[in-house]
C-alpha positions in Angstrom: 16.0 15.7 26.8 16.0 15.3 22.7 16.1 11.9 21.8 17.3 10.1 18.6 14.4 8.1 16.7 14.2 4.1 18.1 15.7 1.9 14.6 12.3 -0.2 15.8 10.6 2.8 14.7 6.9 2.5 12.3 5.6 5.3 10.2 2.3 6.5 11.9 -0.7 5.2 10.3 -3.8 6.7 8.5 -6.0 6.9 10.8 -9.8 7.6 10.3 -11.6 10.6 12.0 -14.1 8.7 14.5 -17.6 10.2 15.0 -18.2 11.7 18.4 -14.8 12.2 18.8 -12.8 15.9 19.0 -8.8 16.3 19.7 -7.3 19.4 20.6 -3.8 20.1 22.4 -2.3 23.0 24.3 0.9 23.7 26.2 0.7 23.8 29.5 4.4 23.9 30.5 4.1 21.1 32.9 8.4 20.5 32.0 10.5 22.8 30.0 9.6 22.0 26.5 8.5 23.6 23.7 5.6 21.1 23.1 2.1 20.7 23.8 2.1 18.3 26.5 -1.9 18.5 27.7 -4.8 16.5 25.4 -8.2 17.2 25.5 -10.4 14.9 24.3 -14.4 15.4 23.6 -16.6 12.6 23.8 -20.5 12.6 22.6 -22.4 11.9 25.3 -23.6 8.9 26.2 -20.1 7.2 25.0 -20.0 4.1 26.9 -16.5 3.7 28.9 -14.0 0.8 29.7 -10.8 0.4 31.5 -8.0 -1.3 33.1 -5.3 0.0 35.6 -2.4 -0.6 37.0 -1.7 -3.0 40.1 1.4 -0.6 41.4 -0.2 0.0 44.8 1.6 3.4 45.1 -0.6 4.4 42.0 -1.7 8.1 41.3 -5.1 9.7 42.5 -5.5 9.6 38.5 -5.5 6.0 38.2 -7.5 6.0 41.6 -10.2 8.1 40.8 -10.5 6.4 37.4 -11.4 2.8 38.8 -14.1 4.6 40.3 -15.3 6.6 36.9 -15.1 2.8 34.9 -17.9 1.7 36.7 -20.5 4.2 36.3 -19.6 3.1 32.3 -20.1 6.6 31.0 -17.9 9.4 29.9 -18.2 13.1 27.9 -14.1 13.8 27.8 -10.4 12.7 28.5 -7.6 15.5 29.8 -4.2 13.9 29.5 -1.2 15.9 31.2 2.2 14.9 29.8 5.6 15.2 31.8 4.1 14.9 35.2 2.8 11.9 37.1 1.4 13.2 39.4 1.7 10.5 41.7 2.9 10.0 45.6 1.3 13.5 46.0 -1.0 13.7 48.3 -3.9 15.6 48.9 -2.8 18.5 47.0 -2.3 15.7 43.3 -6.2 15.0 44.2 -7.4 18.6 44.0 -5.5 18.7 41.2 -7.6 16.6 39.2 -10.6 17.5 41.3 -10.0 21.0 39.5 -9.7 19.4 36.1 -12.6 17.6 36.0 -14.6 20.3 37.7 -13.5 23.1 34.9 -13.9 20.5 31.9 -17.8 19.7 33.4 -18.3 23.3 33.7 -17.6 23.7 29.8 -19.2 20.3 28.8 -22.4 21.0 31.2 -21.6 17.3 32.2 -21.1 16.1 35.9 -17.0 15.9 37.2 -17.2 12.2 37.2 -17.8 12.0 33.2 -14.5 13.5 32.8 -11.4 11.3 32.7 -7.9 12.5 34.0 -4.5 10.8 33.5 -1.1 11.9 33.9 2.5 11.0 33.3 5.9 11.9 34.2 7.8 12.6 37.1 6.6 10.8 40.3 6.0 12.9 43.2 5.6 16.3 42.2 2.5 17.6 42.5 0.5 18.5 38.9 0.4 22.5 39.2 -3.1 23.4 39.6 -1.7 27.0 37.9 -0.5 25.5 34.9 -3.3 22.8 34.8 -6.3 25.2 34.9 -4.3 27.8 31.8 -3.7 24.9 29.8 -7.1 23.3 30.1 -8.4 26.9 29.2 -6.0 26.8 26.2 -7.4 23.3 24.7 -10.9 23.7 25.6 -10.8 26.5 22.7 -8.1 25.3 20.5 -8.6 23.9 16.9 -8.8 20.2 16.2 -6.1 18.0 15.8 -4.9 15.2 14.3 -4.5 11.6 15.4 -0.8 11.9 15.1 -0.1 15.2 17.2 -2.7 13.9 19.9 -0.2 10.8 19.8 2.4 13.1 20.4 1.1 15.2 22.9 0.5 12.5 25.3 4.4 11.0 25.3 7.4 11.9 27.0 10.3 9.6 26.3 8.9 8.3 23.6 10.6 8.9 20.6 7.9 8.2 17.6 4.0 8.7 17.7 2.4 5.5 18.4 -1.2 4.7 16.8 -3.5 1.7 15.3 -6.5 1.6 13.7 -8.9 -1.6 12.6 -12.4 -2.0 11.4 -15.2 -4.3 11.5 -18.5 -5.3 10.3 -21.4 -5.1 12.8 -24.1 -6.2 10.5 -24.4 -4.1 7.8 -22.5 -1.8 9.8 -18.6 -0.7 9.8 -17.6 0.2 12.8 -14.2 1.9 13.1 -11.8 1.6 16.3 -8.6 4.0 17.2 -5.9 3.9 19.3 -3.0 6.2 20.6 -0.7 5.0 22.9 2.4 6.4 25.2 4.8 4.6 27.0 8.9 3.4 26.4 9.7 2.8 29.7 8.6 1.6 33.0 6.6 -0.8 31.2 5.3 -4.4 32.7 2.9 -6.5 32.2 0.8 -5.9 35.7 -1.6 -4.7 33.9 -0.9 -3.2 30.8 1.5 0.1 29.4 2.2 3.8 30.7 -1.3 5.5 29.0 -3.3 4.0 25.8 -6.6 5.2 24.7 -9.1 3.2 21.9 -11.9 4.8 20.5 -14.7 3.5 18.7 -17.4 4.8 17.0 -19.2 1.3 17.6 -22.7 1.3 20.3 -21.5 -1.5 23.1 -23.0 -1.6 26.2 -20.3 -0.3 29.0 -20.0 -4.1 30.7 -19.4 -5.9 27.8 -17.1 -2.9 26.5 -14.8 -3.8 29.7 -15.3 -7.4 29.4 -14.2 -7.1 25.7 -11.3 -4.9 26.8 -10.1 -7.2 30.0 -9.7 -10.1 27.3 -7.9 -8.1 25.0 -5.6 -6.5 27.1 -4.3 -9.3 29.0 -3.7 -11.1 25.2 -1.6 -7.8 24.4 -0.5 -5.3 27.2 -0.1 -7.6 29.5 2.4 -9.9 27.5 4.9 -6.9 26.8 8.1 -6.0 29.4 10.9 -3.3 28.5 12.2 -2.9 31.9 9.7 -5.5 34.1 8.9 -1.8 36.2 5.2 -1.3 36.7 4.6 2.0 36.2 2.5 3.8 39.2 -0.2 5.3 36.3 -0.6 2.5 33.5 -3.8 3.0 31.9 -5.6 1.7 29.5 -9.6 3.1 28.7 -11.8 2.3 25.5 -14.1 4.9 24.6 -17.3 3.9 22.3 -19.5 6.5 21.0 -22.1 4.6 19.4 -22.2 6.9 16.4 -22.0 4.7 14.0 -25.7 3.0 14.6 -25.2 -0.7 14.8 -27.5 -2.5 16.9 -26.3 -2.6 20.1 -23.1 -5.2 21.6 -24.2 -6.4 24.6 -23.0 -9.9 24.7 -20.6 -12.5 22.3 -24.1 -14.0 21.3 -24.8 -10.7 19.8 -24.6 -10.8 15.5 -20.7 -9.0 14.8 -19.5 -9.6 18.8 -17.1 -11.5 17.6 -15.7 -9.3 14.6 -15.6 -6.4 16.9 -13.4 -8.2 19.7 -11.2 -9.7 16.9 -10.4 -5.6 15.7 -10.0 -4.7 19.6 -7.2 -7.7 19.9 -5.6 -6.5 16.5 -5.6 -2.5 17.8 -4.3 -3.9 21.3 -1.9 -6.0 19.8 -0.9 -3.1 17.5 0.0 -0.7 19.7 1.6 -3.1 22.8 3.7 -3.7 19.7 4.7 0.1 19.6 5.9 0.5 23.1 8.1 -2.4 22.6 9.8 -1.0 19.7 10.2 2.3 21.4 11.6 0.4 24.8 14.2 3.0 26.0 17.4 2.1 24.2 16.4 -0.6 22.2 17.4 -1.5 19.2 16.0 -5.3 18.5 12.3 -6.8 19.0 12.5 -9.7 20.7 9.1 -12.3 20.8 9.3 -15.0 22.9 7.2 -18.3 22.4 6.3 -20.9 24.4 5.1 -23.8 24.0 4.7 -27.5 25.8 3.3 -25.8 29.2 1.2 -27.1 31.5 -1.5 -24.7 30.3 -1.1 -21.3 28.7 -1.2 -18.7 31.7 2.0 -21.0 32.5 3.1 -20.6 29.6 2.5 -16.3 29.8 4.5 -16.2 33.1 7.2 -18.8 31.8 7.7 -16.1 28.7 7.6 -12.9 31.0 10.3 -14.6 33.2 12.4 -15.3 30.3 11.6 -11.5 28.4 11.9 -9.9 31.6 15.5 -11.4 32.3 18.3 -8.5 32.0 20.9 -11.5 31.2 18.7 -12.8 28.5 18.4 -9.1 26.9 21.5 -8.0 27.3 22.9 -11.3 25.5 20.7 -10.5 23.0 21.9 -7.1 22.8 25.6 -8.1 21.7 24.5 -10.3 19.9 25.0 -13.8 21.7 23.3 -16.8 21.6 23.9 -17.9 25.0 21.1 -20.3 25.6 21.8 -21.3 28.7 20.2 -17.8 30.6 17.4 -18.6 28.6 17.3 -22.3 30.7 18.2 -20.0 33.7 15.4 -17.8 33.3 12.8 -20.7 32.8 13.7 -22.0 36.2 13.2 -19.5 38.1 9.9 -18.8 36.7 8.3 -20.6 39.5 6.3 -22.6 37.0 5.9 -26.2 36.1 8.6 -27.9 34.2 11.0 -30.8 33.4 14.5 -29.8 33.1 14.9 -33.2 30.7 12.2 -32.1 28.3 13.3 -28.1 27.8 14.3 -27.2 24.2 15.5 -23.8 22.8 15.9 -22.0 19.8 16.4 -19.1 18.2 14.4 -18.4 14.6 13.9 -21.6 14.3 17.3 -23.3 15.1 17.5 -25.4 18.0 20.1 -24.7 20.6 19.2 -27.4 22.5 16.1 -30.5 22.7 15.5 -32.4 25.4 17.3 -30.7 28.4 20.4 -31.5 26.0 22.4 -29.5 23.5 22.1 -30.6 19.8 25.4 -32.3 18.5 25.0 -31.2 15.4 23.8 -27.3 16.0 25.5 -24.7 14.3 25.9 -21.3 15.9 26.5 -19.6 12.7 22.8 -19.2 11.8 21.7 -17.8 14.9 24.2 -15.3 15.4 23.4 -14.0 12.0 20.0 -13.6 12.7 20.8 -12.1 16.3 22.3 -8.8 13.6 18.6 -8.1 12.8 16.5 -6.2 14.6 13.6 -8.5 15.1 14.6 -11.6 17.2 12.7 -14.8 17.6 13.2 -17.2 20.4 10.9 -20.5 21.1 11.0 -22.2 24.3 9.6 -25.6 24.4 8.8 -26.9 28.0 7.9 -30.7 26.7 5.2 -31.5 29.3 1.8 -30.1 28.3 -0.1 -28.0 25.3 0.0 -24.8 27.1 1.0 -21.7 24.7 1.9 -18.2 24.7 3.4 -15.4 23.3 5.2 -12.6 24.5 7.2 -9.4 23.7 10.0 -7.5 24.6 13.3 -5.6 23.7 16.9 -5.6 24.9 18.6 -4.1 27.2 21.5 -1.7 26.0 23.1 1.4 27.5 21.0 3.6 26.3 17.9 2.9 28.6 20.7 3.2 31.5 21.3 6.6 30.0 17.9 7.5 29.3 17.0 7.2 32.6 19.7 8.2 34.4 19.3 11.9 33.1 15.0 11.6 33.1 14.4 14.2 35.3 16.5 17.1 33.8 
């Protein structure tokens, strides 16, 4: 399935080699593409580890196995298989990986449990152990790669390479972080996105690496929606190498904590961004604010009920400021609020204040900036100091059309 560019598209960035850190990419022919679609990814050993996973309960042995691999904190490499999910299969999707990780160990000399498998694609075939094991063979000797084609590699319809980079200072020490991202589609906020993967070359102790990426994730991944589907593999993991030889993170007491969890939030931030602007078929950015809550996890769920409504996105989409499905969606949000204290606007221009419309509002302004491709909307609940910020696309025919043909 060839797919034209998203409009939301952003140029790749320049992104640092990390140290401790090789890509290579192979074809193993998981769909019929001429593409690599399996990443290989060599850690140094001793790279402390970090994750969070989807809440789908019909998740993949992948996203199974790798709960358990996130708290032993340690891993030496990361196989990524592209264009098959590998999920709702059984016994036979388990000795799948099983086989991964047991050939990647036997290169690395490393136990199975230090190596990292995900997969995504189409649910409920099983991965072929056959094509698995050639193209593991393949990347275990192929030459390095960059950031952009490992990017690449691990998307299928996505329709740009997604990456973010940031740096900090740890000291006298600049630490670098990475990230690479896939995901379009299928994408809600029960956890994170379809498959993301930071890497830093900073030394932080494995619990404090997953507290760090806990907090940042539910600040980014978890306030995006394209299609309020939660995908059955979402994964996110943080790789740190401790290459770079800052004294060691341990705890936000610790001298450059701070700065380090500030450039996690900003790569996070980054790359949730991406998979918004690639959502399937979109062609505007929406952010949603809210403000007034009772408290700000209110206000989160009040913004993923509004971002997650297909009236909302597909009004939106043509280009109409109906304000009133945003009122709908707030109501059904389940959350606290006063139906005589709601106020909405778009970029600015309030639609309505104080559960009434404006006498004076003028249309003409909003439905100009409805043309662009990035849309702002602020919805004030009027009852509390609770905030949040969320993100999310609209809903056109193309994702119907994207995903109507997905499996051919």
């Amino acid at each position: 399935m060839d797919l034209e560019p998203s409009p939301l598209a952003q140029p790749f960035p320049d992104m640092p080699q990390i140290d401790g850190i090789m890509l290579r990419v192979a074809r193993a022919g998981y769909k019929n593409w001429d593409r690599a679609d399996l990443t290989f990814i060599e850690l140094a050993e001793g790279t402390a580890l970090a994750g969070v996973f989807t809440r789908n309960v019909c998740c993949s042995t992948e996203v199974e196995m790798g709960r358990e691999q996130v708290v032993l904190g340690r891993a030496r490499a990361l196989v990524v298989n592209a264009g098959n999910s590998n999920a709702f299969t059984g016994h036979r999707g388990r000795e799948a990986v099983e086989q991964i990780m047991a050939q990647v160990a036997a290169h690395l000399d490393c136990n199975p449990s230090d190596v990292l498998v995900s997969s995504t694609g189409v649910i409920g075939v099983p991965l072929p152990k056959d094509k698995a094991r050639d193209g593991v063979a393949a990347a275990l000797t192929a030459d390095e790669v960059s950031w952009e084609e490992a990017a690449l590699s691990i998307g299928t319809t996505d329709t740009f390479a997604k990456g973010a980079t940031a740096s900090a200072m740890i000291g006298d020490t600049r630490v670098t972080l990475n990230g690479i991202i896939k995901g379009s589609g299928m994408i809600a906020p029960d956890m994170a996105t379809m498959l993301g993967y930071i890497f830093t070359d900073a030394a932080v102790d494995p619990a404090f690496l997953q507290q760090c990426l806990t907090a940042a994730n539910r600040r980014s991944f978890s306030c995006i929606t394209v299609d309020s589907d939660t995908s059955t593999s979402d994964t996110v993991l943080a790789f740190a190498t401790g290459k770079a030889g800052n004294p060691l993170l341990s705890s936000f007491d610790d001298a450059g904590a701070d700065a380090f969890m500030a450039a996690l939030d900003d790569v996070c931030r980054q790359l949730a961004h991406l998979v918004v602007r690639d959502g399937e078929g979109a062609q505007k950015f929406i952010t949603v604010s809210v403000q007034g809550a009772v408290d700000d996890d209110s206000a989160r769920r009040i913004g993923l009920a509004v971002a997650k409504s297909p009236l909302v996105k597909t009004a939106i989409a043509g280009g109409d400021a109906n304000w009133g499905r945003v009122v709908m969606a707030v109501g059904k949000a389940g959350e606290p609020a006063d139906r005589d204290k709601l106020g909405i606007a778009f970029a600015g221009h309030w639609a309505a204040r104080d559960g009434l419309p404006l006498p004076d509002y003028d249309e003409a302004p909003v439905a100009r900036h409805l043309e662009g491709r990035e849309v702002d909307l602020t919805v004030d609940i009027g009852i509390g100091e609770g905030r949040a910020t969320v993100w999310t696309c609209d809903l056109t025919h193309g994702y119907i059309s994207i995903n109507a043909d997905y499996r051919s």
